[in-house]
N, C-alpha and C positions, 0 to 999 in steps of 0.2 A: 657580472651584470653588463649586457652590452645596451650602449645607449644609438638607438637608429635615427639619425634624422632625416627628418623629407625638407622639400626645398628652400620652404619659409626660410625655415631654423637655420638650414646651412646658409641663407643668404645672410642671414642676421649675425650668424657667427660670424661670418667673412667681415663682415662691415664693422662688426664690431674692432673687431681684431685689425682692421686696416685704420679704420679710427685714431683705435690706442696705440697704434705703430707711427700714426701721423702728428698726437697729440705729446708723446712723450716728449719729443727731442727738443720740440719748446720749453718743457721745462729743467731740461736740464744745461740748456744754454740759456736761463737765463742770467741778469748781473751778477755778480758775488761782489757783496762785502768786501770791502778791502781789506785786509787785516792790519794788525797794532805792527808798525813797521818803523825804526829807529833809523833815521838818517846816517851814513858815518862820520859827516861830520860834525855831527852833535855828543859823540861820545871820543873824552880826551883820550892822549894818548896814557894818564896813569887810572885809566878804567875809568875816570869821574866821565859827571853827564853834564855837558853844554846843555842849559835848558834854556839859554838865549834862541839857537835857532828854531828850536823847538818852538815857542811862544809867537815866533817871527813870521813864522809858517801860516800857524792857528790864525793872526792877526789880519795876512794877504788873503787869507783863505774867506774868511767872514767879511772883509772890505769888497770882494769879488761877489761873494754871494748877494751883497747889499747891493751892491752898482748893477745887477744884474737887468733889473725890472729900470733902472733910472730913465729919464727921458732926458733931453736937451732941453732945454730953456728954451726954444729962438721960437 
């Protein structure tokens, strides 16, 4: 079965197809997730796990996000 097109179609093909060549690569750049990632110096040296830095982190992390929006007093 052959499929013929006239000129509409192929302009529409083209477009299409230039389109989805244009639209793809935004979404594959976009952010990613960080993933679950272990500091080294939070795991000792007899395998146990410092959850001091860990907690320490989480705590700068959430003080930054709050200060974020803050305004000055003056």
């Amino acid at each position: 079965m052959v499929f013929i097109m006239n000129k509409s179609s192929a302009r529409i093909a083209v477009t299409a197809l230039l389109g989805l060549c244009l639209i793809m690569p935004g979404f594959s750049c976009a952010k990613k997730p960080s993933g679950n990632r272990v500091d080294m110096d939070q795991i000792n040296y007899d395998d146990s796990t410092n959850y001091e830095l860990l907690f320490k982190n989480q705590a700068e992390k959430q003080k930054e996000r709050e200060n974020r929006y803050k305004k000055d007093e003056f």
